[in-house]
C-alpha positions as CSV (number, residue, x, y, z in Angstrom):
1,X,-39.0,51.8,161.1
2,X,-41.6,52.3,158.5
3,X,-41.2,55.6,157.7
4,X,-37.3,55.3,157.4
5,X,-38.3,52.4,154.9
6,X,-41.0,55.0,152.7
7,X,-38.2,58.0,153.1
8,X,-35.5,55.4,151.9
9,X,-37.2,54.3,149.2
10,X,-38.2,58.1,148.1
11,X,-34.7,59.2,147.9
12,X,-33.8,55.8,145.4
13,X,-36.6,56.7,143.2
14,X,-35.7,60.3,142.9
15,X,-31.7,59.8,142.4
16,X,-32.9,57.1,139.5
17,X,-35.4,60.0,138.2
18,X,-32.0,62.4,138.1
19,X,-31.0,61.9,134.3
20,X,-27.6,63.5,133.5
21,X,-27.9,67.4,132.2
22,X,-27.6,67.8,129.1
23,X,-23.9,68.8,127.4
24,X,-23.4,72.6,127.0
25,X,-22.6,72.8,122.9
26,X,-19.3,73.5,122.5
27,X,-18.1,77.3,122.1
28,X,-17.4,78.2,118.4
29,X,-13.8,79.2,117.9
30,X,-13.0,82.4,118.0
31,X,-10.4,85.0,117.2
32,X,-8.7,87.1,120.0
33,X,-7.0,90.2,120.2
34,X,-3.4,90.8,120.5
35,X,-3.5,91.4,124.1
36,X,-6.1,88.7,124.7
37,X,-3.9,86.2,122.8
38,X,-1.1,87.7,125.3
39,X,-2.5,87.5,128.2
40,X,-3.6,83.3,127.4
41,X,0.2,82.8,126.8
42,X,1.6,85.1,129.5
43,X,1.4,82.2,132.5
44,X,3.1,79.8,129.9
45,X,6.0,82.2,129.8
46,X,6.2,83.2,133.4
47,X,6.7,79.1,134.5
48,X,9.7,79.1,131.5
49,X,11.6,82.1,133.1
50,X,10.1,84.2,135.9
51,X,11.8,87.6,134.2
52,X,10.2,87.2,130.7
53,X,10.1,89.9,128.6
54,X,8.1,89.9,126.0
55,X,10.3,90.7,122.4
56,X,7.7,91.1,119.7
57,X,4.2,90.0,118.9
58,X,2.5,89.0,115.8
59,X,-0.8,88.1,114.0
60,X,-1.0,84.9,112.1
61,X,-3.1,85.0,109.2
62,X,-5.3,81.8,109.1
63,X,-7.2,80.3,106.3
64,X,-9.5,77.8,108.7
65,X,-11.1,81.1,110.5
66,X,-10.3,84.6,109.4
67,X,-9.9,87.2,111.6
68,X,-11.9,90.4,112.1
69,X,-11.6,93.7,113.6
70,X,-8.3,93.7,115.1
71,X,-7.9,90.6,115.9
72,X,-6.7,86.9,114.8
73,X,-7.1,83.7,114.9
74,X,-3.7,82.9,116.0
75,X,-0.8,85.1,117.8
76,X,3.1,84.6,118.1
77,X,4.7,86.2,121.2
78,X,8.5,86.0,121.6
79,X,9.5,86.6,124.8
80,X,13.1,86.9,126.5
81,X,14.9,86.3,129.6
82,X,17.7,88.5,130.9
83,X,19.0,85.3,133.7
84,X,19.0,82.3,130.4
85,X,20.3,84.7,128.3
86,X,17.4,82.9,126.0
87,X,14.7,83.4,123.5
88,X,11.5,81.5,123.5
89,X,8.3,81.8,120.7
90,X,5.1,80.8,121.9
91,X,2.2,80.6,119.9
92,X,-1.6,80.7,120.8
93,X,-4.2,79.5,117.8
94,X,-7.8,79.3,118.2
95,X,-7.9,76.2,116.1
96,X,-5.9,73.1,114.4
97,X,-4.3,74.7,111.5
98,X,-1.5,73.8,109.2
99,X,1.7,75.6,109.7
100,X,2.1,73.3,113.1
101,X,-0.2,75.8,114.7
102,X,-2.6,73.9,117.5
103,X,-5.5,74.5,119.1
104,X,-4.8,76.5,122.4
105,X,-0.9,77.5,123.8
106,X,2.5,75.6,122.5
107,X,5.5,76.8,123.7
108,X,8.6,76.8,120.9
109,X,12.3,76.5,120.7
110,X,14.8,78.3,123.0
111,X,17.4,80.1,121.1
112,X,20.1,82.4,122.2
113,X,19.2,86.1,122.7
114,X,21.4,88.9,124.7
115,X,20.0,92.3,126.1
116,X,20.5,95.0,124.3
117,X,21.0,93.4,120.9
118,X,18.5,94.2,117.9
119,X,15.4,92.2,119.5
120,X,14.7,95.0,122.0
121,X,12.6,93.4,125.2
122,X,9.4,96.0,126.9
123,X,7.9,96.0,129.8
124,X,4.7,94.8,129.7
125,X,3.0,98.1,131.2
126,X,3.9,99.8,128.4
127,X,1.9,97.7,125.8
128,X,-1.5,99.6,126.9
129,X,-3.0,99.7,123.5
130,X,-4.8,97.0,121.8
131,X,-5.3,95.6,118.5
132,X,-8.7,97.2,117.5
133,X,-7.5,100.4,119.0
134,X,-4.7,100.7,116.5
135,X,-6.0,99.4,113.4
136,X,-8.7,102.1,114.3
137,X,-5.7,104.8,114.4
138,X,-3.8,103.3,111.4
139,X,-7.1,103.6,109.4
140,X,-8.1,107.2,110.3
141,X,-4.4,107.8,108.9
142,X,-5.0,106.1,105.8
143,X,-7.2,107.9,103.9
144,X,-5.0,107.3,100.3
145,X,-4.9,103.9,100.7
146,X,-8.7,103.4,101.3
147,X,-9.2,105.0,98.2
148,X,-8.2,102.5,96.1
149,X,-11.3,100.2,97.3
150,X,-11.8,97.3,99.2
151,X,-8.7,96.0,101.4
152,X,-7.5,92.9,102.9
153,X,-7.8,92.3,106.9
154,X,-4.7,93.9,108.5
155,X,-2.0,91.9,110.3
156,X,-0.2,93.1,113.5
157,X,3.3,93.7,114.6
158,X,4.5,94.9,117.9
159,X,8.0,95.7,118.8
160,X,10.2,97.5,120.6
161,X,12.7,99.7,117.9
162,X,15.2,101.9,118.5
163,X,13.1,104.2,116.0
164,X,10.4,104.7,118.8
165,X,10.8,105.3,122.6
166,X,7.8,103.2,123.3
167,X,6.7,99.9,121.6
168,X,4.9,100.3,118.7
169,X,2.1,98.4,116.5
170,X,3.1,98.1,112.8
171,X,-0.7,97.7,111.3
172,X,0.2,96.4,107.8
173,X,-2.0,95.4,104.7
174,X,0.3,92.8,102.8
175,X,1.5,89.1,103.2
176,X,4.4,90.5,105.4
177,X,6.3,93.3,106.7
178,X,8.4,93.1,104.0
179,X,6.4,93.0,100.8
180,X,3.3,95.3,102.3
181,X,1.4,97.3,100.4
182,X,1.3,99.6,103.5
183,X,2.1,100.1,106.8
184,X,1.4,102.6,109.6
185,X,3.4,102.8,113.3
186,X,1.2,103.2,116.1
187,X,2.4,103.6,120.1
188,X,1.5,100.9,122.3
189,X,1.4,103.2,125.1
190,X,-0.3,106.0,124.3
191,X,-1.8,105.0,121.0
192,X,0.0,108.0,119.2
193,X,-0.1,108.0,115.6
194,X,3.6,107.6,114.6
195,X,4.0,107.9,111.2
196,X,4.5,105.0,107.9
């Protein structure tokens, strides 16, 4: 009886000794790739439709955390299903920012999208190269453009175009697609330099 008393007493006083461990710090945010930032929003996707497609993926230029090496800190990703007959954008964003970007994935609208039209689906086998892997590409092809000194980060565009037979990176320097200063094609397959 004693000693189940002293052994008793032994475990109370070593679970008060026990003092909670101490709180990991909290992982700075950080900016992904364009297949990392994929592959978070991917699952999100699959539960919407179980044949999504995805239609087009793009960087998001931040001004709370700047992106680096091919990649940023927050990624659209449209993808489409062939059974809704539907569109859906999702976003991933490493952080709060303004443009009603959030922290982590957020699904979008659903809008109205038909096979075959101008937003071309891919399979997702064929989007083998990433981000840092073409900007690499685009800037070994860039030599007249790096001439003219320092450069703003690149932004990120992948598509599927009738003008390629595989999907294909635009690596642009510019606010948008539109307005860039310049832009080189890259294969997302192979990682082919395609042209400007």
């Amino acid at each position: 009886m004693k000693t189940t008393i002293v052994i008793a007493a032994a475990v109370l006083l070593t679970a008060c000794n026990d003092a909670p461990a101490p709180k990991a710090p909290e992982k700075p945010a950080e900016p992904l790739t364009g297949r990392q930032a994929f592959y978070q929003i991917f699952p999100q996707a699959r539960a919407w439709a179980i044949d999504a497609q995805p239609l087009r993926i793009r960087s998001i230029e931040l001004t709370e955390l700047k992106g680096i090496g091919g990649k940023a800190a927050a990624w659209e990703v449209v993808f489409g299903s062939q059974s809704k007959a539907r569109s859906r954008s999702y976003t991933w964003s490493a952080v709060e920012a303004s443009g009603n970007l959030h922290q982590g994935v957020f699904a979008g609208h659903e809008e109205s999208w038909q096979p075959g039209g101008a937003d071309k689906s891919f399979l997702i086998q064929a989007f083998k190269i990433d981000t840092p892997e073409a900007m690499e590409t685009a800037i070994k092809h860039s030599e007249t453009y790096f001439k003219g000194g320092v450069k703003p980060q690149p932004k990120f565009d992948l598509e599927s175009t009738a003008r390629f037979p595989d999907p294909a990176w635009r690596v642009y320097w510019g606010d948008s697609v539109s307005t860039a200063e310049w832009s080189v094609f890259i294969d997302a397959t192979t990682g082919d330099y395609l042209g400007r």
